[in-house]
C-alpha positions as CSV (number, residue, x, y, z in Angstrom):
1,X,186.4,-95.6,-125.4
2,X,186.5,-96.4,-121.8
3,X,187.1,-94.1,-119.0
4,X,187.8,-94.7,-115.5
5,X,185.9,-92.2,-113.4
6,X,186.5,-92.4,-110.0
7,X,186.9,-95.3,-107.6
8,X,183.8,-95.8,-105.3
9,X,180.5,-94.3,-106.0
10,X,179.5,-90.6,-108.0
11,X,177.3,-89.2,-109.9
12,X,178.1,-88.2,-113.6
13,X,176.7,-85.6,-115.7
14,X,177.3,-83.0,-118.4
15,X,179.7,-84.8,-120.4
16,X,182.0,-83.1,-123.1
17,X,185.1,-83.2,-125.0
18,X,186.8,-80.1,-124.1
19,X,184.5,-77.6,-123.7
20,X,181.8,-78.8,-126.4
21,X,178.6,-81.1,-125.2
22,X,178.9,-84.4,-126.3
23,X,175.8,-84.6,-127.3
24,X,176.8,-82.2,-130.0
25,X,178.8,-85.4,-131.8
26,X,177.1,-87.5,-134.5
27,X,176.0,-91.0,-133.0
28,X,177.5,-89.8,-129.5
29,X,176.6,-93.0,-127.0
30,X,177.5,-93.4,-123.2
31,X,177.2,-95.9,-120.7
32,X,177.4,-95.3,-116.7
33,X,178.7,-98.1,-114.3
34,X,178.5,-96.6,-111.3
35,X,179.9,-98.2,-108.3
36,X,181.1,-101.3,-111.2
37,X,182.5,-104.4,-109.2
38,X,182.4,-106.6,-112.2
39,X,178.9,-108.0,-112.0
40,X,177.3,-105.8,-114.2
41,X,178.2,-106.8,-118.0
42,X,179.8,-103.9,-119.8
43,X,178.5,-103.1,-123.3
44,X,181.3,-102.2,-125.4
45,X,184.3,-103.8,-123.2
46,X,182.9,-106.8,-122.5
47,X,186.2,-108.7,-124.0
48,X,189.5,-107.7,-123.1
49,X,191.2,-106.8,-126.6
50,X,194.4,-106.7,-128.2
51,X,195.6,-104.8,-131.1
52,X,198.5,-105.1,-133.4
53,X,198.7,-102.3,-136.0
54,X,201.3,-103.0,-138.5
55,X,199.3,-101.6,-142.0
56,X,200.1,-104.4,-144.4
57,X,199.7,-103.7,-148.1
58,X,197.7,-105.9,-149.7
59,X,198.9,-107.4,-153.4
60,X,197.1,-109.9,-154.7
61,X,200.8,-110.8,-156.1
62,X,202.5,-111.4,-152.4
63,X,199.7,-114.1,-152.0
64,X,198.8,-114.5,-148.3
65,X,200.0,-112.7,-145.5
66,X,199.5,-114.0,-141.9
67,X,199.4,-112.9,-138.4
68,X,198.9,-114.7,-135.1
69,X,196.6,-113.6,-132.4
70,X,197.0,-113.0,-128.5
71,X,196.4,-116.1,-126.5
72,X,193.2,-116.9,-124.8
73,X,190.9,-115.5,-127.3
74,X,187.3,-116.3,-129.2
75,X,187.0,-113.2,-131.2
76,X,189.0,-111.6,-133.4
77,X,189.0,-108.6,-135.7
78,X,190.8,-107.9,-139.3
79,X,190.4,-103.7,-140.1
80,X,190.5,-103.1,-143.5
81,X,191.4,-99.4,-144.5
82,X,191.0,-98.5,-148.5
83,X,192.7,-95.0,-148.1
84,X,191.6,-94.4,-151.4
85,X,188.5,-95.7,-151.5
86,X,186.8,-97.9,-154.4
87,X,186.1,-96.2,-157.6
88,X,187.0,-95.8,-161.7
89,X,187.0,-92.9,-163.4
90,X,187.6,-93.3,-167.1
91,X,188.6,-90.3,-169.7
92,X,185.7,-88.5,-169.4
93,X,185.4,-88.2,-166.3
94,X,182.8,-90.5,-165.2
95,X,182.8,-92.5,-161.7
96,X,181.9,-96.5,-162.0
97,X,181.9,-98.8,-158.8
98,X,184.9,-101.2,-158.3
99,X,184.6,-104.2,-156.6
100,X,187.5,-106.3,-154.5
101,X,187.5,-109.9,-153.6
102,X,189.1,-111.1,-150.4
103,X,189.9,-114.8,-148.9
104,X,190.4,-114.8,-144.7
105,X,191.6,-118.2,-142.9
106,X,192.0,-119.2,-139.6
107,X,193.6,-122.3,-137.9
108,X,194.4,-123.0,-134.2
109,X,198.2,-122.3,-133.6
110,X,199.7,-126.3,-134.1
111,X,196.8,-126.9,-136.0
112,X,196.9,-128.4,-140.2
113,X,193.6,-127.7,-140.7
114,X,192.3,-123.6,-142.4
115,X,188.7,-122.5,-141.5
116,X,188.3,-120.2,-145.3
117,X,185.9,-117.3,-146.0
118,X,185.5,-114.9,-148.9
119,X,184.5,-111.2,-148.1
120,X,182.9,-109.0,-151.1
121,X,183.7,-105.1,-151.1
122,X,182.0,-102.6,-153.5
123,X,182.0,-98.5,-153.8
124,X,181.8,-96.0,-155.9
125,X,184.2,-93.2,-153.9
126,X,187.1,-92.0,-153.2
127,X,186.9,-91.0,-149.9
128,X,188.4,-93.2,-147.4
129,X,186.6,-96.7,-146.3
130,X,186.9,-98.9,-143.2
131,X,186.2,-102.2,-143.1
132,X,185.9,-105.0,-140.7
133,X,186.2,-108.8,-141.0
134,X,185.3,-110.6,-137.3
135,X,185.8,-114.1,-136.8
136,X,184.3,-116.2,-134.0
137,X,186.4,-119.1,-132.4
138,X,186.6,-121.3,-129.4
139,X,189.1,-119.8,-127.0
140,X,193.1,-120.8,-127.8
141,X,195.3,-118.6,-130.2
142,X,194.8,-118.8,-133.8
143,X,197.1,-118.0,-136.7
144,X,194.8,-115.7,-139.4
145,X,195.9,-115.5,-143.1
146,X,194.4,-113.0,-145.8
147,X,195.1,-112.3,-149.0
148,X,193.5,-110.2,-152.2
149,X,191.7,-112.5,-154.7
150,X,190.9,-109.9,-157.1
151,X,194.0,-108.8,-159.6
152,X,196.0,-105.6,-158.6
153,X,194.5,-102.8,-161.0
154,X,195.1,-99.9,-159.1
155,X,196.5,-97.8,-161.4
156,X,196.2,-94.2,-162.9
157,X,197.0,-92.8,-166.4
158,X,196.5,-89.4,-168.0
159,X,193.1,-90.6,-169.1
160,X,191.6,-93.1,-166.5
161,X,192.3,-94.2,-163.1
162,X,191.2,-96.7,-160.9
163,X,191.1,-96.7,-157.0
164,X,191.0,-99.9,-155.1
165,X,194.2,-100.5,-153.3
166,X,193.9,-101.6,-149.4
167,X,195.9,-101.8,-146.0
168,X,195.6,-104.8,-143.8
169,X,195.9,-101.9,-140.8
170,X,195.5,-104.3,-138.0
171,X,194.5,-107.0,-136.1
172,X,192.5,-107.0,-132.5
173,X,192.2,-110.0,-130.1
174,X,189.3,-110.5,-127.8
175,X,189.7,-112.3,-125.2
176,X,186.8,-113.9,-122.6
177,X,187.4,-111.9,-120.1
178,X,186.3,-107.8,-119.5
179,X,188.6,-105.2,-120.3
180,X,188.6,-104.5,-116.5
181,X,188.7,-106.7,-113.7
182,X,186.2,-105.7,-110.9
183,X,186.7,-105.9,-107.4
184,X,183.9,-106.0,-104.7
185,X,186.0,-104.7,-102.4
186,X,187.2,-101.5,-104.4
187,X,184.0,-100.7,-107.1
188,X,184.5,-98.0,-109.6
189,X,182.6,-95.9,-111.7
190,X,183.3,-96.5,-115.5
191,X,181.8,-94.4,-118.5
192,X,181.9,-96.1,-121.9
193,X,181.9,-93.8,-124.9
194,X,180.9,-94.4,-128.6
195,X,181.3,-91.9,-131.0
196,X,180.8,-91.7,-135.1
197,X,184.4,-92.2,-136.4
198,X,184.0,-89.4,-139.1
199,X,186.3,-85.7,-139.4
200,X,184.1,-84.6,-136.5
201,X,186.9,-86.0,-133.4
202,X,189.9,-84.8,-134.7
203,X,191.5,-86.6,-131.9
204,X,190.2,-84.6,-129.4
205,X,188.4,-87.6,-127.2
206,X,191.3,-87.5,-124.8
207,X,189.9,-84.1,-123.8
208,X,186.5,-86.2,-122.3
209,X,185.7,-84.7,-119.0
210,X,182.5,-84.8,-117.2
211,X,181.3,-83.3,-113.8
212,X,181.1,-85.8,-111.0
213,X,179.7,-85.7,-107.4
214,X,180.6,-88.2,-104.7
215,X,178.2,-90.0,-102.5
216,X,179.0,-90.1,-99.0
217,X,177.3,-91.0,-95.6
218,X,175.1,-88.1,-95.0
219,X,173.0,-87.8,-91.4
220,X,169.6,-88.4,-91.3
221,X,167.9,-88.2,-88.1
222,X,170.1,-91.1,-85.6
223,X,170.9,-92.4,-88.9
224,X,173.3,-91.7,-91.9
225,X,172.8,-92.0,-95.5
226,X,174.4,-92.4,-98.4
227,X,173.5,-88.9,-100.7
228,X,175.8,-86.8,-103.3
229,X,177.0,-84.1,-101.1
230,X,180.8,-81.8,-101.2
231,X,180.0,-81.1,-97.4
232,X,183.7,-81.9,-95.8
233,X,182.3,-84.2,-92.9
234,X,180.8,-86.5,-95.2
235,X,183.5,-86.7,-97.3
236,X,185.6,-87.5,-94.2
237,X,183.5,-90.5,-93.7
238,X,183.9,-91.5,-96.8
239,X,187.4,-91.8,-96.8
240,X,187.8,-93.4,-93.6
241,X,185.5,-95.9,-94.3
242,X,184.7,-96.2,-97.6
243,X,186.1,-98.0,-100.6
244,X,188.9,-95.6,-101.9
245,X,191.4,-96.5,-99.4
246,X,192.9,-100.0,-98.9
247,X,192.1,-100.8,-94.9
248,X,189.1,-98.7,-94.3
249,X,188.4,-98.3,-90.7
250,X,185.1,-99.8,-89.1
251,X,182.0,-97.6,-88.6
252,X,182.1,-98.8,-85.2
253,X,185.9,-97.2,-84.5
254,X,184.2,-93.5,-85.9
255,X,183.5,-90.9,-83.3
256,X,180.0,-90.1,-85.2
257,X,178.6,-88.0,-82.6
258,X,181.6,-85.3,-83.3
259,X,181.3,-85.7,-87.1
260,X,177.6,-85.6,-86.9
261,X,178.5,-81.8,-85.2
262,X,181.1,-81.1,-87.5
263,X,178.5,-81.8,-90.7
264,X,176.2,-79.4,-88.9
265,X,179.0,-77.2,-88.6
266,X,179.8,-77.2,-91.9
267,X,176.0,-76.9,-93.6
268,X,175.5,-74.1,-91.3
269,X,178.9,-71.9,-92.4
270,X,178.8,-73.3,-96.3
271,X,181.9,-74.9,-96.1
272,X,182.4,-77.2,-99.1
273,X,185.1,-79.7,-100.7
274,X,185.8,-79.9,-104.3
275,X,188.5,-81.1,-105.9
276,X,190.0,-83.3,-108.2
277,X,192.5,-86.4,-107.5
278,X,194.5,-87.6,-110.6
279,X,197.4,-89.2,-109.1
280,X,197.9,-91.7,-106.0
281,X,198.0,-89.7,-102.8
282,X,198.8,-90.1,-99.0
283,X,195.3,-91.1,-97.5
284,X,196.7,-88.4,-94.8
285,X,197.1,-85.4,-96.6
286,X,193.8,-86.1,-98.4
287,X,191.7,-86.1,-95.1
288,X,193.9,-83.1,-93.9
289,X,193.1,-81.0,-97.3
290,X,189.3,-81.9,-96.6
291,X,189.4,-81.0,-93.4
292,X,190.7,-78.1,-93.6
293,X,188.1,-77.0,-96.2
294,X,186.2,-76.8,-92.9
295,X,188.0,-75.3,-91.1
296,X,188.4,-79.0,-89.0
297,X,191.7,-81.5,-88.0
298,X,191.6,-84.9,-87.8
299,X,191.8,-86.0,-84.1
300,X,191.8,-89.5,-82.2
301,X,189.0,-88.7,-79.8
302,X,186.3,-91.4,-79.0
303,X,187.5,-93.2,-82.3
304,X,188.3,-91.5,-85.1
305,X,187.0,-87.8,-85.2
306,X,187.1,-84.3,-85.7
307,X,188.0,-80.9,-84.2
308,X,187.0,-77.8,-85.7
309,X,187.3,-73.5,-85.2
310,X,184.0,-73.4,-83.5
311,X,184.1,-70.4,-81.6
312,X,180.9,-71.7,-79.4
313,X,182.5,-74.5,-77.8
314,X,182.3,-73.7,-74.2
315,X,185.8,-74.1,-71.8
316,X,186.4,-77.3,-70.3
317,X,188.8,-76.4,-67.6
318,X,191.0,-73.6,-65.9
319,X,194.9,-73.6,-65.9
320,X,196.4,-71.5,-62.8
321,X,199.8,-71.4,-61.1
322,X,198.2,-73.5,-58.7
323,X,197.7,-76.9,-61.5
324,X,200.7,-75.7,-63.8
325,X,204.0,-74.9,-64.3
326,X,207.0,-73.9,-66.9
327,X,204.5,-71.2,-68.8
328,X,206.4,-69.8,-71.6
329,X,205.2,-67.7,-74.7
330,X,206.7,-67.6,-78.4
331,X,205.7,-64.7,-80.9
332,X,206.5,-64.5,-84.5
333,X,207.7,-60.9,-85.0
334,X,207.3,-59.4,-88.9
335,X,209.1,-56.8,-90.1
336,X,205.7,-56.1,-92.5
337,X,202.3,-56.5,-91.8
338,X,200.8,-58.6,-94.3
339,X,198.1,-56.5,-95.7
340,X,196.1,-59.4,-98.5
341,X,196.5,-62.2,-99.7
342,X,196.7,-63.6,-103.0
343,X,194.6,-66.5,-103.7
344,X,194.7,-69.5,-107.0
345,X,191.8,-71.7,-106.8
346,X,189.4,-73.2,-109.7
347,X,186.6,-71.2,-110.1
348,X,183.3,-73.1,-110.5
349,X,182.1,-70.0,-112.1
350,X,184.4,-70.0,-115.2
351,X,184.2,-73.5,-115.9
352,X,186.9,-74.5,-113.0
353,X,189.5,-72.4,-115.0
354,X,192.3,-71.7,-113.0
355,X,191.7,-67.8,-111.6
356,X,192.9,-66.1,-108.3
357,X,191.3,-63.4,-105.7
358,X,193.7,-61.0,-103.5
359,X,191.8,-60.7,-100.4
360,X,192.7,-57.7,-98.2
361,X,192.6,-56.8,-94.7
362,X,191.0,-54.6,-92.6
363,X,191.9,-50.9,-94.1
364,X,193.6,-52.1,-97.7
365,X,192.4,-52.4,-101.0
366,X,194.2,-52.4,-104.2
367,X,195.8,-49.1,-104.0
368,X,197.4,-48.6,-100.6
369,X,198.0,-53.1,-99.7
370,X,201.8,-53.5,-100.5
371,X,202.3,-56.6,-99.3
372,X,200.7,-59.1,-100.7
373,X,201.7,-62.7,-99.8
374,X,200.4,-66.0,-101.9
375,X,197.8,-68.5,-100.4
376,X,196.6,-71.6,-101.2
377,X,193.4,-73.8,-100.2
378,X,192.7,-76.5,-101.8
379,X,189.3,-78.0,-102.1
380,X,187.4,-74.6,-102.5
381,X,186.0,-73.4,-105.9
382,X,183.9,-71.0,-104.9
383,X,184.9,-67.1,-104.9
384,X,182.8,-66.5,-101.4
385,X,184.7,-69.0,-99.8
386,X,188.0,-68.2,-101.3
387,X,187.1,-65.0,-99.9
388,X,185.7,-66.1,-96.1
389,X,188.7,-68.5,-96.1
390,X,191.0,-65.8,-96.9
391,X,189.9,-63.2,-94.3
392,X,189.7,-65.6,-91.3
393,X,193.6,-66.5,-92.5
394,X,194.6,-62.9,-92.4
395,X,192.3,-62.8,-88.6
396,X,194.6,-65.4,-88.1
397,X,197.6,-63.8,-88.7
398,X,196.7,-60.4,-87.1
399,X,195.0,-62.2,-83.8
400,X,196.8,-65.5,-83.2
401,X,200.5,-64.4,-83.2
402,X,201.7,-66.0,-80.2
403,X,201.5,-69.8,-79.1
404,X,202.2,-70.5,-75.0
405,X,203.2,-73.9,-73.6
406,X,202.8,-75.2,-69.8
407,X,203.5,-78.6,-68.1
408,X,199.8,-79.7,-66.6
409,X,199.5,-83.5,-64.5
410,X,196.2,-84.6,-63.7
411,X,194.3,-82.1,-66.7
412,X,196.3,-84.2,-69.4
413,X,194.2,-87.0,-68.5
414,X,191.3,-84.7,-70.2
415,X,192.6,-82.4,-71.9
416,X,192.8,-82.4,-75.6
417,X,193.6,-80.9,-79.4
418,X,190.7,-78.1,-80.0
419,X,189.8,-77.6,-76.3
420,X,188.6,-74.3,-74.8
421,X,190.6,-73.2,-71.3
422,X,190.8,-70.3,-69.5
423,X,194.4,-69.5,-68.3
424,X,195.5,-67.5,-65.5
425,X,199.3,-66.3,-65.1
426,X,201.0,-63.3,-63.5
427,X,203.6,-62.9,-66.6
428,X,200.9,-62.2,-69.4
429,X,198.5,-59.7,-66.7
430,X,195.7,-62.8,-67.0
431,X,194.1,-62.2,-63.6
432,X,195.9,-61.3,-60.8
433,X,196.9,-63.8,-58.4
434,X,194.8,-67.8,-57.6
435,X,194.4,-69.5,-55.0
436,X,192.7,-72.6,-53.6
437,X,189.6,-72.5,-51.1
438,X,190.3,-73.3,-47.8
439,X,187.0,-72.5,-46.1
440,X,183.5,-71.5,-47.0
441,X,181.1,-69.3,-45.3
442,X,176.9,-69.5,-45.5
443,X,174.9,-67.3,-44.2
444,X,171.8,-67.4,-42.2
445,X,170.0,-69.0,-45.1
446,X,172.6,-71.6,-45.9
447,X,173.8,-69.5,-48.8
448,X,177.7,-69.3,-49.9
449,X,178.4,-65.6,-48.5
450,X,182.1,-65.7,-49.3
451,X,185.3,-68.0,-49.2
452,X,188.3,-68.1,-47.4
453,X,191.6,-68.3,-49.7
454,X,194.8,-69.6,-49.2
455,X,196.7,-66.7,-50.6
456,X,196.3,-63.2,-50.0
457,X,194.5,-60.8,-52.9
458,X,195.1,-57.4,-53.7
459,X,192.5,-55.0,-54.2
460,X,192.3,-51.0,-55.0
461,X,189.5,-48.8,-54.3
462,X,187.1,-48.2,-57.2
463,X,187.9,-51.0,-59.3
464,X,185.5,-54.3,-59.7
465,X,186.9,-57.4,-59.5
466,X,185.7,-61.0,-60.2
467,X,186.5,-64.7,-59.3
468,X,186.6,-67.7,-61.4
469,X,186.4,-70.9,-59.9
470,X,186.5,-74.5,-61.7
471,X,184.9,-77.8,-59.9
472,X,182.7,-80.8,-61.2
473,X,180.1,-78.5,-61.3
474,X,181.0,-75.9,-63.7
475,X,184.6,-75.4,-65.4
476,X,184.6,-71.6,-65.8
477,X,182.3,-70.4,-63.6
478,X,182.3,-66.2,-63.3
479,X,181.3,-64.4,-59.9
480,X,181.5,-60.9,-59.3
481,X,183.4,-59.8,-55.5
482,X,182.8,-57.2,-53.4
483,X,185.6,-54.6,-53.5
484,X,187.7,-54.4,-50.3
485,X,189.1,-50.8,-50.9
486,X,193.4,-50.3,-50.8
487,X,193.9,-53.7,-49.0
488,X,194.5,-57.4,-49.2
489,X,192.6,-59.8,-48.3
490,X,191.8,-63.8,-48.0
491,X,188.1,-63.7,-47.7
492,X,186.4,-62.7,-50.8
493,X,182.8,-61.4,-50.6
494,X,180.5,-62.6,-53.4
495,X,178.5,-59.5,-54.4
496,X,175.1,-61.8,-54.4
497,X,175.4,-65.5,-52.6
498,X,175.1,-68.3,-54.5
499,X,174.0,-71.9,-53.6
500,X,176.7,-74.6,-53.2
501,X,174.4,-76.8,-54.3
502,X,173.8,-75.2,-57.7
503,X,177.5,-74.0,-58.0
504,X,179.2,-76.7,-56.4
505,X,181.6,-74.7,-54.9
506,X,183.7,-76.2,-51.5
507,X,186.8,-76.5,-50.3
508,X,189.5,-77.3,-52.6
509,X,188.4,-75.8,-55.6
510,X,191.1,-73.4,-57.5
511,X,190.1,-70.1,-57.8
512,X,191.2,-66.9,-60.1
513,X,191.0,-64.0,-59.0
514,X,191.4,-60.6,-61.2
515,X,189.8,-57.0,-62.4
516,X,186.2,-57.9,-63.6
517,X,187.2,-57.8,-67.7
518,X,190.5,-59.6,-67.2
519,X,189.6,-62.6,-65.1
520,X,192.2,-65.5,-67.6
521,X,192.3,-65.7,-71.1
522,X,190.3,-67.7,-73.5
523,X,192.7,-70.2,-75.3
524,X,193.1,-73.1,-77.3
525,X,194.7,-76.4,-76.9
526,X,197.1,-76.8,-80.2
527,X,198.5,-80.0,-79.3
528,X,199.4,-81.9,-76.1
529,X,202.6,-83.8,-75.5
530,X,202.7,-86.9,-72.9
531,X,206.1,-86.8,-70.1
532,X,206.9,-88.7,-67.2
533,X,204.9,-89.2,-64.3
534,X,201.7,-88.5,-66.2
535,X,202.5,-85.0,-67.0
536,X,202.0,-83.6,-70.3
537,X,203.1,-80.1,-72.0
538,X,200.3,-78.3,-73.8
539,X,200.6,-76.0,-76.5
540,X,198.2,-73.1,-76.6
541,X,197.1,-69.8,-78.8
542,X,194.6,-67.7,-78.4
543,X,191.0,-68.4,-79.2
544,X,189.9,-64.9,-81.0
């Protein structure tokens, strides 16, 4: 038997047939190719064959019977089945061996001229027998006679039988060439299986499985490797650039920087891909289902990259009335909570049976969660992170239930999918007011005491405020204000000075200005849409 494993390169262990070992099998043989282009000779597919079953009867009265092979072939096979097996048992019930004589010819197709053989068979049972007659041939196709030499005498009576009636069952052409053309370009890992054809298959080898493990780029110091690993950002790589696809992308065109982060992202949270492909599929949705195992999106960045739910990336800019326009916000309203999630996945601890988990939220368990809503994520096999997976979905739900878009010019330029920002606007109560800095004041040791604004802020008495302010320098930069009590004011205090050359702060700069805790809010760029004039709209949600 021969069994396609997987295209490219993976390990292979703990083969079985069903759920038995297959080393549990009489005369159970395997062979691994792994990462097969065709160079390496396989052992027992080395010749494409052929086979014609058609279970002729053979009568030494019909004389010869003949069949013609497939073209293009130097070997070819005759199976022999005596169902009955080869044995005489007279009136008293003793067993004496019976012997059958067979002639085999061959000729090249057009050819006049018979190659003849004889073939001796001898037994003494009557359990079924297989035989074998292989003839060797310069390539061409051949037309191959047999017929029985020895007289029909298969008979049985009420005091003595005789068994020796056979089948011609069928005929198998070899040709020169393997039973699988390799490519260079597209390897594959092959296993070839040989088993003891006794009572012990059943027909159950269709049920051969075996546990596999892809090898895929792996980082090793300012280099990567290539190592078995279910990490998603290696199997990323893989895809991209590997084998499996048909126009693999150049190493060169890979952002490996961010996947080198997103690998250490990964390792660190024990995200993991498993899964198993048996059909063709969209090179697309496959990266998307790995990614996701990780919690990561495929993004065009510096070449071809990565963006992922790191809650540690810092915030690349501010957005303020003063650099945007057209905010709006869209909330999903639900008439129910959703209170757990029901989740199917293959369990890699019941033998990757298919099982499911209902993960609750905070405050339900089994006897007070009503509704319960079915989840899917594919790639992960193990219950933890069915479970992790499933609780930072429901976060998800409860946190992230509104998404905000704005119209942005020169921060399109930069901005991009997975991005922090901070965002100030009047409508949502993030920050009070901004403004833009029109002068700044140092004092006597050339400190930044405050800044002048171009807008007016208000302030109450015994509340703390704070400022935000975004330059080259720093892109959410926090500094606390003195409180100027029941009035409103352009000239914001800092409540310690701060050195513009550390800060970078001059005129220009944008500045937020709200209570101390409520200074913008943390969000996250969801996708951004080029306009005319080199304006974009950005969607946003928020980063909890």
């Amino acid at each position: 038997y021969l069994f396609v494993v997987s295209t490219g390169d993976v390990t292979v262990e703990n083969p079985r047939l069903g759920d038995t070992s297959l080393w549990n099998y009489q005369g159970a043989e395997w062979r691994v190719h792994r990462n097969w282009t065709g160079s390496e000779a396989l052992v027992w597919f080395n010749s494409a064959a052929t086979t014609e079953s058609f279970n002729l009867a053979m009568k030494n009265s019909v004389g010869w019977q003949t069949r013609t092979t497939a073209k293009d072939c130097n070997h070819a096979q005759l199976i022999l089945i005596f169902d009955s097996g080869l044995k005489h048992i007279d009136s008293q019930g003793n067993g004496f061996s019976v012997s059958v004589d067979v002639e085999c010819r061959y000729r090249a197709v057009g050819s006049s001229n018979w190659t003849t053989s004889t073939y001796h068979y001898e037994g003494c049972t009557i359990n079924p027998m297989r035989k074998s007659i292989d003839l060797w041939f310069p390539s061409g196709q051949y037309e191959i006679g047999l017929r029985r030499i020895t007289a029909d005498s298969d008979s049985e009576t009420t005091t003595e039988t005789t068994r020796d009636a056979f089948t011609w069952s069928a005929l198998q052409s070899f040709r020169t060439k393997p039973a699988v053309v390799g490519d260079s370009r597209h390897p594959m890992t092959l296993v070839e299986l040989s088993l003891k054809a006794t009572e012990q298959l059943n027909g159950n080898v269709d049920e051969f499985n075996v546990e596999c493990t892809s090898l895929a780029p792996v980082p090793s110091g300012d280099s990567w490797v290539q190592q078995p690993t279910n990490n998603p950002a290696s199997l990323f790589l893989r895809i991209i650039t590997g084998t499996d696809i048909a126009k693999p992308c150049a190493w060169s065109d890979v952002d490996t920087a961010v996947c080198k982060d997103f690998y250490t992202w990964c390792e660190k949270m024990g995200w993991k891909y498993n899964a198993l492909l048996t059909s063709k599929t969209n090179t697309g949705e496959v990266v998307h289902n790995v990614l996701s195992a990780g919690r990561g999106s495929y993004a065009l960045l510096n070449g071809h990259g990565v963006i992922y739910d790191d809650p540690n990336l810092p915030i690349v800019d501010m957005l303020t009335q003063r650099n945007s326009w057209g905010f709006q916000s869209k909330k999903s309203l639900t008439f129910e909570k959703v209170e757990g999630l029901r989740m199917k996945f293959l369990n890699e601890q019941k033998d990757y049976q298919e099982d499911e988990m209902v993960v609750y939220d905070d405050g339900y368990n089994e006897s007070n969660a009503t509704n319960i809503i079915e989840w899917e994520q594919d790639g992960v096999t193990n219950p933890d992170l069915i479970w992790k997976h499933g609780r930072l979905r429901l976060a998800e739900l409860r946190l992230r239930p509104e998404t905000y878009t704005l119209n942005i010019e020169a921060e399109s330029i930069t901005l991009r999918r997975g991005d922090r920002v901070r965002v100030l606007h009047d409508a949502t109560f993030w920050g009070i007011t901004s403004a833009v800095i029109v002068k700044v004041n140092l004092n006597s040791d050339k400190l930044i005491e405050s800044i002048e604004l171009d807008d007016y802020c208000p302030m109450d008495d015994g509340k703390s405020y704070g400022i935000r302010i975004t330059n080259y320098k720093a892109t959410d930069a926090y500094y606390s204000v003195l409180t100027a009590a029941n009035a409103e004011t352009r000239i914001l205090t800092f409540a310690t000075p701060v050195s513009p050359d550390t800060t970078g702060i001059s005129v220009g700069d944008i500045v937020g200005f709200g209570l101390t805790s409520s200074v913008g809010a943390d969000l996250v760029v969801l996708s951004v849409t080029p306009s005319e004039n080199f304006c974009a709209t950005i969607t946003l949600c928020d980063a909890a």
